[in-house]
N, C-alpha and C positions, 0 to 999 in steps of 0.2 A: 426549523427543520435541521436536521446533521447529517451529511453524507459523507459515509466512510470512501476516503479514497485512498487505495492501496497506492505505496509506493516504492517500485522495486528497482529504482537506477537504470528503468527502460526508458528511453523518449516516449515510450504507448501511456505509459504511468504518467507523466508528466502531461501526455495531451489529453491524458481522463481529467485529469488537474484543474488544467485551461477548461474544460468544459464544465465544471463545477464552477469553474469562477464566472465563468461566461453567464451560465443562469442565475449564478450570484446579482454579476451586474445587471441583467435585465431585469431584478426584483423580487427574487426569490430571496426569500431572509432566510437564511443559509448559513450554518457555522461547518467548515470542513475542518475532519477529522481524517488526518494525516496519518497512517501505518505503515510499517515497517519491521517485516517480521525478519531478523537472524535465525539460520540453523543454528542447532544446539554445536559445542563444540566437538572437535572427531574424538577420539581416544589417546592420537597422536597430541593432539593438543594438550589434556587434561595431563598425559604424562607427562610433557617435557615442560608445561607451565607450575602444574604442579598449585595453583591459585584460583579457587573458584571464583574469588573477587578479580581478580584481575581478568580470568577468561572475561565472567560479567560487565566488567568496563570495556575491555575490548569490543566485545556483540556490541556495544552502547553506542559507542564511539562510532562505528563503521556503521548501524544505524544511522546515528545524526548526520555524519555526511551524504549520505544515500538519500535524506530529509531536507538536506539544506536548499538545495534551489530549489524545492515546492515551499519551503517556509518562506523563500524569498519571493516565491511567486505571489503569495499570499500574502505576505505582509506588504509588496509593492500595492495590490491591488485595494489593500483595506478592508481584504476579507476576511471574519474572526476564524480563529482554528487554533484546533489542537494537535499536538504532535508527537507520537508515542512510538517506540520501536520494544517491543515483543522477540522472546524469544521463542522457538522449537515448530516446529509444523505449521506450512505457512496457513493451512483451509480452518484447523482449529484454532489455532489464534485469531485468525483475520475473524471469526466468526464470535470468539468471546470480546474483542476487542468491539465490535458492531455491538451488543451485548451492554459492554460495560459504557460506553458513551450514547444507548438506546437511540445510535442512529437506524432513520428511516428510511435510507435508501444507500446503494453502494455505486461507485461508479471507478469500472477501473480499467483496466488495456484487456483484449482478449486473449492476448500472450505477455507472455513475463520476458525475460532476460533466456529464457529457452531456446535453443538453438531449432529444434524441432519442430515444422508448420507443417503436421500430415495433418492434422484436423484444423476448423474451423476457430476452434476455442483451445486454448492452452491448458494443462491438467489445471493447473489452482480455478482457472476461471472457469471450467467445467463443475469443477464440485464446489463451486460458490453458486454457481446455477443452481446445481440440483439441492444443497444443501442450506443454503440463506434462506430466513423467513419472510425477506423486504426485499421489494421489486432491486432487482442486479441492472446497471445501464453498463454497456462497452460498448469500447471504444476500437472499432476497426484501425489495423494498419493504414495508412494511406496509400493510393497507387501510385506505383512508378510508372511513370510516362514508359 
């Protein structure tokens, strides 16, 4: 089985992580497939860079470290995975990327890196609700005492 786990440099992303890894270690044969979507770049950017390759290495780059301690999390644990960062619109990416590695299930935080908790569920994890074909598992914040 392959569970897409988004990862957006939230602690939520990372404890969706741990719970993939968790049913990993209790027997679940399990390959997690790590995401990581960049915006595109602004307008500001494309003028004053001026290099589509280099915008492209940049996204790349600040993906990989956005990835790097869930790759560590995973490789600590000795659980397989892959690890991809994506660029433009996080709901359609995250959703081709689910797609192109034909994982069967997604597990990710109910909020992203968003500052905004009026509703229960974050935008991106609302239209992965409504719009993914394969059961969606979140992962609630924890309570503060």
């Amino acid at each position: 089985m392959k569970l897409l786990v988004p990862i957006d440099g939230s602690e939520l992303s990372l404890e969706a992580l741990d719970h993939a890894l968790h049913l990993a270690r209790q027997g679940l044969k399990a390959t997690v497939v790590l995401a990581n979507v960049q915006e595109p770049a602004t307008l500001y950017e494309m003028i004053t860079l001026h290099d589509p390759e280099a915008l492209a290495k940049l996204a790349a780059d600040a993906g990989a470290d956005m990835l790097a301690p869930a790759v560590a999390k995973c490789t600590s644990a000795g659980i397989p995975y892959v690890a991809e960062v994506a660029t433009g619109d996080p709901v359609p990416m995250l959703l081709e990327l689910r797609e192109k590695h034909r994982c069967q299930g997604v597990l990710m935080g109910s909020h992203g890196k968003g500052l905004v908790r009026s509703s229960w569920l974050g935008s991106v994890s609302q239209a992965m609700l409504e719009n993914c074909p394969v059961p969606v598992t979140f992962i609630k914040p924890r309570e503060v005492p």
